[in-house]
C-alpha positions in Angstrom: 111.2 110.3 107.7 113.0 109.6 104.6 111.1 107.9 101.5 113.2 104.9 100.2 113.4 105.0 96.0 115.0 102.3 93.8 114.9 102.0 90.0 113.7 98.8 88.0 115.9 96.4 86.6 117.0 97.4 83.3 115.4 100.7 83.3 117.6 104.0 83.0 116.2 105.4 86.2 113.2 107.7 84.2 110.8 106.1 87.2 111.6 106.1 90.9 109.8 103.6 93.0 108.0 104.7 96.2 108.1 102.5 99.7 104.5 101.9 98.7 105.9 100.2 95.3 108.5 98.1 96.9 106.4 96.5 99.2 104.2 95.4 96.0 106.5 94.2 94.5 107.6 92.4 97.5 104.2 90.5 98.1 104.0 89.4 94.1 107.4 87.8 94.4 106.1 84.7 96.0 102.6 83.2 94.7 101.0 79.9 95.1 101.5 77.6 91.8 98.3 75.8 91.1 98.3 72.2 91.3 100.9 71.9 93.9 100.4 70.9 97.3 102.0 69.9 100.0 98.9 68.9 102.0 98.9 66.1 104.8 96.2 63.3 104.0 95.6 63.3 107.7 93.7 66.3 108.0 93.4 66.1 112.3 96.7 67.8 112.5 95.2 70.7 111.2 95.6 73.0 114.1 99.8 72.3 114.0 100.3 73.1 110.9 100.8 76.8 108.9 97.3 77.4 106.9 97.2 77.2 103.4 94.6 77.7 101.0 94.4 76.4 97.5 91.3 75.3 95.8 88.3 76.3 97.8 84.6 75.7 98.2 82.5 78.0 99.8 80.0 77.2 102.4 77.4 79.8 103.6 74.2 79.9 105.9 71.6 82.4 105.3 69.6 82.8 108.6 68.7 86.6 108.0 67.8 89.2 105.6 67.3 89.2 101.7 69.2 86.6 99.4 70.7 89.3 97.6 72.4 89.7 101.3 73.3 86.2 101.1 74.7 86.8 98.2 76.8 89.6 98.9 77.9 87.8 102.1 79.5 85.2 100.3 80.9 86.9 97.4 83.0 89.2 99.5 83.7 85.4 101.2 85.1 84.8 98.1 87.2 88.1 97.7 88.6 87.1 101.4 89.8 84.1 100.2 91.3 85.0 96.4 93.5 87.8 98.6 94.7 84.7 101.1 95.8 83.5 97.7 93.0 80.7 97.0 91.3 79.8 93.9 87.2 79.9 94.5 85.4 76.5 92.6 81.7 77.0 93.6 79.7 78.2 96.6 76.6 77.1 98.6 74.5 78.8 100.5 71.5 77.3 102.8 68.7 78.7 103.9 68.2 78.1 108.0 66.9 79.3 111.0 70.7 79.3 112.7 73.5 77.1 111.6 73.7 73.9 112.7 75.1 73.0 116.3 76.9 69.7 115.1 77.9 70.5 111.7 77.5 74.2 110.9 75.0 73.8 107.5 72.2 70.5 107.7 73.6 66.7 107.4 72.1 66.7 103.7 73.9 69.8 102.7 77.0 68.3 104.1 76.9 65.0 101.9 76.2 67.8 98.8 79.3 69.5 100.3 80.8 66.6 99.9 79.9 66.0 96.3 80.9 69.2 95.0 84.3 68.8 97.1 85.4 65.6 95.5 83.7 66.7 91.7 85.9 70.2 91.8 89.0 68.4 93.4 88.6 71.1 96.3 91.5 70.5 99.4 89.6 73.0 101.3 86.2 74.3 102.7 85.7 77.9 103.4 82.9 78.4 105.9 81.1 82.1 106.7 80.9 81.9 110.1 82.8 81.5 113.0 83.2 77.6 113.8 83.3 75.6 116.9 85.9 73.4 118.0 83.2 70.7 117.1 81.7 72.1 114.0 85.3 71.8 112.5 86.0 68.1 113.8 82.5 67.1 112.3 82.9 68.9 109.4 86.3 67.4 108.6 85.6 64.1 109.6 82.7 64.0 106.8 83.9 66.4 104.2 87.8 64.6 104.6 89.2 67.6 103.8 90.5 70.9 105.5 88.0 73.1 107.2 88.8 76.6 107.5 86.2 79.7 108.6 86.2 83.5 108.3 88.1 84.0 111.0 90.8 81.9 110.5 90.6 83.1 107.0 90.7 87.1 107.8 93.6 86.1 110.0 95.7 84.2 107.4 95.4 87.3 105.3 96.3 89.8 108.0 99.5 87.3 109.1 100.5 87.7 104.9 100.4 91.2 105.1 101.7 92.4 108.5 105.2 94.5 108.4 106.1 95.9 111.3 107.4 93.7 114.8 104.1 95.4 116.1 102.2 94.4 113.3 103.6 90.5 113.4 103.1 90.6 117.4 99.3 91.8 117.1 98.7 89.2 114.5 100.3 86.2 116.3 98.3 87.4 119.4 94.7 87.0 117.6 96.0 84.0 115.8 96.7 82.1 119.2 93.4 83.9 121.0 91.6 82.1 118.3 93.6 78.8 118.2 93.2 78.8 122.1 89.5 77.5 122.6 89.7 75.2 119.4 92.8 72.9 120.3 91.7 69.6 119.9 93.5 66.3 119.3 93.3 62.4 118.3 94.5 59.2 118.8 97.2 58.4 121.0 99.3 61.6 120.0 96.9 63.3 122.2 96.2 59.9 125.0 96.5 61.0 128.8 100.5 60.3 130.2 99.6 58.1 133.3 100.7 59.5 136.6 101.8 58.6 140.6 101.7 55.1 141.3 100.9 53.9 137.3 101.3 50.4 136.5 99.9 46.9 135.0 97.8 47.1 132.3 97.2 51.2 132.5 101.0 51.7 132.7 104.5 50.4 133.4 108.2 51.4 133.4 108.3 54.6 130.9 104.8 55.7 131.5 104.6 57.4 134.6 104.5 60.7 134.3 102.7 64.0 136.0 99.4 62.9 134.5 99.6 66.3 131.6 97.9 65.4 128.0 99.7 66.9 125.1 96.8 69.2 124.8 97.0 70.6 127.9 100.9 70.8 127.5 99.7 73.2 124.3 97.5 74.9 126.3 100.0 75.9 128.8 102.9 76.8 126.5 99.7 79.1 124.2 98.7 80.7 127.4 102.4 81.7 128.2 103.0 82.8 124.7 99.9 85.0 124.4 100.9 86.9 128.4 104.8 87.6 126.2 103.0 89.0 123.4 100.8 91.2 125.3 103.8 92.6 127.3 105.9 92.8 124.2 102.9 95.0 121.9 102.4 96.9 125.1 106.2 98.2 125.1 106.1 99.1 121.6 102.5 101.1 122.2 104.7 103.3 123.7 107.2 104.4 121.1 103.6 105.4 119.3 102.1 106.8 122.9 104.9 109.0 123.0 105.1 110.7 119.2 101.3 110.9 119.6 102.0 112.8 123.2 104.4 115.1 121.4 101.6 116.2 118.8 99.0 116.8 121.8 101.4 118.9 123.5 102.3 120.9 120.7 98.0 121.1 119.9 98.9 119.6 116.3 95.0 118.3 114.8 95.1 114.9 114.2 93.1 113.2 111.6 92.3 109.5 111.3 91.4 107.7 108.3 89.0 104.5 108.8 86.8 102.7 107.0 85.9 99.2 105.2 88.7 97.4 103.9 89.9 98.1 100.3 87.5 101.6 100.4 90.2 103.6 98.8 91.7 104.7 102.5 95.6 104.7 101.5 95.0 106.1 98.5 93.4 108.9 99.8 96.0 109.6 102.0 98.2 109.6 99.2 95.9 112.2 97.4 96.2 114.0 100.1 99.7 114.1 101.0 102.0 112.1 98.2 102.7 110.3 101.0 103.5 107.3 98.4 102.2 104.5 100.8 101.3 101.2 99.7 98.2 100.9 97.3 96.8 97.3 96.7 93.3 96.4 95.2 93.1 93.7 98.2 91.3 93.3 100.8 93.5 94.1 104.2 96.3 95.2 102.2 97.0 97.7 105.1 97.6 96.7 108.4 100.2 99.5 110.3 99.0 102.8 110.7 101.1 105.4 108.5 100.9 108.9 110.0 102.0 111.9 107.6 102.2 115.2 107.9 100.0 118.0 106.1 98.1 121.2 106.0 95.1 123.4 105.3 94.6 125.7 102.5 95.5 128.4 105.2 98.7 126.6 106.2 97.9 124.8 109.8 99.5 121.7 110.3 97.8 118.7 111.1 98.2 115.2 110.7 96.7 112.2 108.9 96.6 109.0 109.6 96.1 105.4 107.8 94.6 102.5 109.9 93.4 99.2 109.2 90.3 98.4 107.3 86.5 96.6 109.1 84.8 94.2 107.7 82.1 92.7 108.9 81.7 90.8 111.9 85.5 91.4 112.4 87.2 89.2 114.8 87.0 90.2 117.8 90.3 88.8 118.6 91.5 91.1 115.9 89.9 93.9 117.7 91.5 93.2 121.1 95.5 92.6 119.6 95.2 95.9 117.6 93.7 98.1 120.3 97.1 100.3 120.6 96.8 100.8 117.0 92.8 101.4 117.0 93.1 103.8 119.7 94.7 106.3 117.0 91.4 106.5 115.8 90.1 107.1 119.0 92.4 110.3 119.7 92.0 111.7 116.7 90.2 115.0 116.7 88.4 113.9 113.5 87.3 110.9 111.7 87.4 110.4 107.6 85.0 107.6 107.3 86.0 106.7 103.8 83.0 104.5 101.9 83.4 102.9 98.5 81.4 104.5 96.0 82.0 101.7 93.3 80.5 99.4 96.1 77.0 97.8 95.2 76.0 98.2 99.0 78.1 100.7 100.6 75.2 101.0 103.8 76.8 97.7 104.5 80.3 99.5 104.9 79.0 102.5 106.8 76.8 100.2 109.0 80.0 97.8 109.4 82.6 100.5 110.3 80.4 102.4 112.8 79.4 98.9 114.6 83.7 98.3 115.5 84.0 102.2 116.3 80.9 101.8 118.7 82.9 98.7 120.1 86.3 100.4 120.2 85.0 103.7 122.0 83.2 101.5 124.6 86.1 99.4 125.0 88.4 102.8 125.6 85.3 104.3 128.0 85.5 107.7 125.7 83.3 109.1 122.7 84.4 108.6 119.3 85.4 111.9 117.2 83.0 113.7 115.3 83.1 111.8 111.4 83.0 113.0 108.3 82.2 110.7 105.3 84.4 110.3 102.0 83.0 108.7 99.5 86.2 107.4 97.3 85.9 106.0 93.9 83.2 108.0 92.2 85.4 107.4 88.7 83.7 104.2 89.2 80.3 104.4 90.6 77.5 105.6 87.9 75.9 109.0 88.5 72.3 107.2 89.5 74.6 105.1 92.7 76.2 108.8 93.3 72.6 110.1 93.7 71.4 107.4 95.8 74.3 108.5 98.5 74.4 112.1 98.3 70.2 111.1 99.5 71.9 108.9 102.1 74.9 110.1 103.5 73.8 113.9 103.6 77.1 116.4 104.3 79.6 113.7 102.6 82.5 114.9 100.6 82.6 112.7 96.8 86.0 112.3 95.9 88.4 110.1 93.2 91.7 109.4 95.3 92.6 108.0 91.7 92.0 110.5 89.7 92.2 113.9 92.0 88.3 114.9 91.6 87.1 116.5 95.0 90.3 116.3 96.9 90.6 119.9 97.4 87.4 120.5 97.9 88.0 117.7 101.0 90.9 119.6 101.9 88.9 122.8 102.3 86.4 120.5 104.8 88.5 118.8 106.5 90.3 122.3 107.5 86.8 124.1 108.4 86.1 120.7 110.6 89.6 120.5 112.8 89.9 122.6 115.9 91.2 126.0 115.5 94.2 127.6 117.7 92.4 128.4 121.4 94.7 131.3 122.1 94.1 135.3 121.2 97.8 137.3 121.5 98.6 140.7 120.7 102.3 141.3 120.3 104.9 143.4 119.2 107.5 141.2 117.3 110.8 143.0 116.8 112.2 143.0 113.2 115.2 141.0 114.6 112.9 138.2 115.4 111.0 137.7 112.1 111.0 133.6 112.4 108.7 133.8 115.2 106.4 135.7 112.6 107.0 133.6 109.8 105.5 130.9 112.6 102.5 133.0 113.3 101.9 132.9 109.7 102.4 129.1 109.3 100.8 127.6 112.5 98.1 130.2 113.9 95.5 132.5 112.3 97.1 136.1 111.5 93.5 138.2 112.2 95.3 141.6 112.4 99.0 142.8 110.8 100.9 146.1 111.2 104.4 147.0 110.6 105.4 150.0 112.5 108.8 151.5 113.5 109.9 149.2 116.0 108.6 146.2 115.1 105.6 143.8 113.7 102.7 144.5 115.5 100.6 141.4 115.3 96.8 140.2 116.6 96.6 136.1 115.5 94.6 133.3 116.9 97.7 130.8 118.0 98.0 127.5 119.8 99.5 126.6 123.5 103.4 126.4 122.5 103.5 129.3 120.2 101.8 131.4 122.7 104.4 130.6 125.1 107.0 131.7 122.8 105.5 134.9 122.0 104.5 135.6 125.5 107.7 137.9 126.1 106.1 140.3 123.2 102.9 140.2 124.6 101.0 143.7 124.4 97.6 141.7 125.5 96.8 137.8 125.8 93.3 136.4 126.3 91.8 132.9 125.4 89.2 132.5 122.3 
């Protein structure tokens, strides 16, 4: 694949810009402007309309754990909704048993809600849950204002950042898995067409009709929508099914890259490759999976892959629409569980990321890879944190994507950790066909080399294909 460069306006072409660099700058073209809003004052038609987030109050529950949890909880809350490109005015946080049935936090806490929403001049409330159809109605109906929760909120950011037809398809699916049990509707927008033999007072002339409501009309046209999108993302799974068929049969090592959002994970596959992928310090600024092409120390191929971030308590409907893509991980022969060092409570990213692996591999019916742990950022996490993980994570690689530190010391892992080439050969190689030995020397093992009169005489440790090619030279041939 060929990397697409363009120069700066008004520069004289001293810096090239990567495809990673254009699609920054293609995100910070268009930014909300504070102040202006196009909001409708009836909030019920919040479901029909595009979401959009402006001036925000958070909202959480605390129903287990410490309140430095809490606290955690609904600051990265509050990182969620400055990437959907919202500005955060306060946040509360009650203390419960579980959230309220009716109206998600206590009736008090709503009327203080309330308060703060009409004191800050919020237009929307950002809850840390996953709502109800009812909990929102109730919610909006008091606060009179928009009601949005995590969900909906990780979604919004995932719709901003996805690229790819695949990407867009996958993210429209959640989006309408979510919107599916929530439809809900007022007023005579929403009243009950009157069917079969309608008439007087209930009906008349005009009003008969097959006895459908609007919402069931909405229903039916989602539910019709979501089967097209399933058969479309399934079609374009196999472009992927097929590249990734190609590396098994040629017994190219793949390796996946996953982890908690914004842990460094692109980078480090830049660090790794100069790959020159997209590098954002957001949360989910990664969506499609990027595979590239590198190898060990000693010169095997293999390949690395990028794939979108976890967070905790992911959507589940996000888990579902990207299962083609998640099943990358899944098929890799080894997992690089990148952690944020800089993080106050990375065991809250390792805990997080191995909860939706656990759920992906018993979706798929299969074991997950074996993993080894990155932690990314050291530049920025102080030597007493560092200490604390080495304790934790024990066997870890502790690397700087940013600033190089550890990289090749992760190369040399990640090579002693991928499967090695399963067959033995012993051959005599004619002079006359010296790329076969150049590819002995760049894809398998050379364990034994000698150069006689008529030819290369060679004993290496190669994969499946290469044996096959060889096999004409063959003085011996037995597995590993």
């Amino acid at each position: 694949m060929t990397e697409t460069y363009a120069f700066e306006p008004g520069d004289d072409g001293d810096e090239l810009l990567s495809t990673g660099d254009l699609e920054l700058a293609d995100r910070a073209a268009l930014r909300r402007i504070a102040g202006l809003s196009t909001e409708l004052d009836d909030i019920t038609e919040v479901e029909y309309r595009q979401l959009r987030l402006e001036r925000v109050v958070l909202v959480g529950v605390w129903t287990e754990g410490s309140a430095a949890d809490s606290e955690a909880s609904l600051a990265e809350l509050a990182r969620l909704a400055e990437t959907a490109g919202s500005q955060v005015l306060e946040g509360l946080v009650q203390r419960r048993d579980r959230p309220d049935p009716a109206t998600y936090v206590g009736s008090g806490k709503v009327r203080e809600v309330r308060d703060v929403v009409v004191a800050t001049g919020a237009d929307t409330v950002i809850c840390d849950g996953e709502l109800s159809s009812g909990q929102l109605r109730q919610l909006e109906e008091r606060l009179k204002v928009k009601v949005v929760d995590r969900t909906a909120l990780i979604l919004d950011i995932f719709a901003q950042h996805a690229q790819s037809k695949e990407g867009k398809a996958q993210v429209e699916l959640a989006q309408l898995q979510y919107l599916l049990p929530r439809l809900r509707g007022w007023g005579s927008a929403m009243s009950r067409q009157a069917g079969g033999r309608a008439g007087g007072a209930s009906g008349g002339v005009g009003l008969r009709g097959p006895g459908e409501t609007k919402l069931e009309t909405d229903r039916r046209r989602i539910h019709k929508r979501i089967a097209k999108l399933r058969k479309e993302i399934q079609a374009m799974s196999v472009v992927r099914e097929t590249k990734r068929g190609r590396r098994v049969a040629n017994e190219v090592p793949s390796v996946a890259i996953v982890g908690y959002t914004n842990a460094g994970k692109s980078s480090l596959l830049n660090a790794v490759t100069e790959a020159g992928v997209l590098v954002q310090d957001a949360l989910f600024a990664t969506l499609d999976p990027t595979t590239r092409r590198s190898t060990t120390p000693e010169g095997l191929p293999y390949t690395l892959t990028d794939t979108v971030g976890f967070v905790r308590h992911l959507p589940h409907q996000i888990v579902e629409a990207f299962r083609s893509t998640l099943e990358e991980a899944a098929d890799a022969d080894l997992l690089l569980h990148v952690v944020d060092g800089s993080d106050p409570r990375p065991e809250w990213q390792v805990q997080a990321v191995r909860e939706v692996l656990g759920e992906i591999g018993g979706e798929l019916n299969r074991p997950m890879p074996r993993e080894l742990v990155v932690v990314n950022k050291t530049d920025a996490a102080d030597e007493v944190a560092l200490a604390r993980l080495r304790n934790l994570l024990p066997g870890a690689a502790f690397v700087s994507a940013h600033t190089g530190s550890g990289v090749a010391a992760l190369r040399e892992q990640v090579a002693e950790l991928l499967p090695r080439p399963t067959l033995v050969v012993e051959v005599l190689v004619p002079y006359t066909q010296g790329a076969l030995v150049a590819r002995v020397h760049a894809e398998g093992e050379v364990l034994e080399e000698r150069h006689t009169e008529e030819g290369t005489e060679l004993r290496a440790r190669v994969r499946g294909d290469l044996a096959g090619a060889l096999e004409r030279f063959a003085v011996n041939s037995t597995p590993a």
